[in-house]
C-alpha positions in Angstrom: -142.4 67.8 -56.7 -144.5 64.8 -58.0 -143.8 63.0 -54.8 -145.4 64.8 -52.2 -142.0 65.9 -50.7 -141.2 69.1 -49.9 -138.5 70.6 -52.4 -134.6 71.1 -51.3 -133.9 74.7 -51.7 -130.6 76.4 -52.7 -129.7 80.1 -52.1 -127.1 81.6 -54.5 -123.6 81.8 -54.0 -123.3 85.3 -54.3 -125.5 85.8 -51.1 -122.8 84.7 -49.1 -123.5 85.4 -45.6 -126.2 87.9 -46.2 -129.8 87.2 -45.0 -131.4 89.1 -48.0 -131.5 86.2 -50.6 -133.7 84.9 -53.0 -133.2 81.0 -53.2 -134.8 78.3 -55.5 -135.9 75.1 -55.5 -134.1 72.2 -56.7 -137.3 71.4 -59.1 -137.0 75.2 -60.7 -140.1 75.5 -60.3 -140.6 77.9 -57.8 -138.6 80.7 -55.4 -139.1 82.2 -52.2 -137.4 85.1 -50.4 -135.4 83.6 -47.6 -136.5 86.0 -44.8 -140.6 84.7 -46.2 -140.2 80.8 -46.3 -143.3 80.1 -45.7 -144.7 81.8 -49.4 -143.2 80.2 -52.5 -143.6 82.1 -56.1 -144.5 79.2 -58.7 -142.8 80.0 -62.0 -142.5 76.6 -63.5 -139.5 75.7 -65.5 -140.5 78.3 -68.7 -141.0 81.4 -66.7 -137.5 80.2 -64.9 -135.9 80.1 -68.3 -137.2 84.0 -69.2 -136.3 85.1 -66.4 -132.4 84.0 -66.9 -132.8 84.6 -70.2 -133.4 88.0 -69.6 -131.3 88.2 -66.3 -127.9 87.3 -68.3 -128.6 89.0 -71.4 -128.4 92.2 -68.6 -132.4 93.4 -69.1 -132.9 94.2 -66.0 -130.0 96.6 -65.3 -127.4 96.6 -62.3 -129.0 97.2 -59.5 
């Protein structure tokens, strides 16, 4: 964030109550694995874009 404050995170819906989630910040800039908080991947808002991109259009398979 370009305010020195820390970013609001959201995990996705379809985690539900699990604790295996990937969740994302608010900026879309950047996700972290929910068990790790403490390391953040920065993907800025183009790599976020490829990825859903490619996420929706079923590239990566069902897992």
């Amino acid at each position: 964030m370009t305010d020195g404050a820390p970013p609001r995170w959201r995990k996705s819906s379809r985690s539900a109550s699990q604790s295996d989630c990937v969740e994302i910040a608010q900026t879309f800039d950047r996700i972290r694995d929910s068990k790790h908080k403490d390391a953040e991947l920065m993907v800025g808002r183009a790599g976020w874009t490829s990825f859903l991109t490619a996420a929706k259009s079923g590239e990566f398979g069902k897992g």
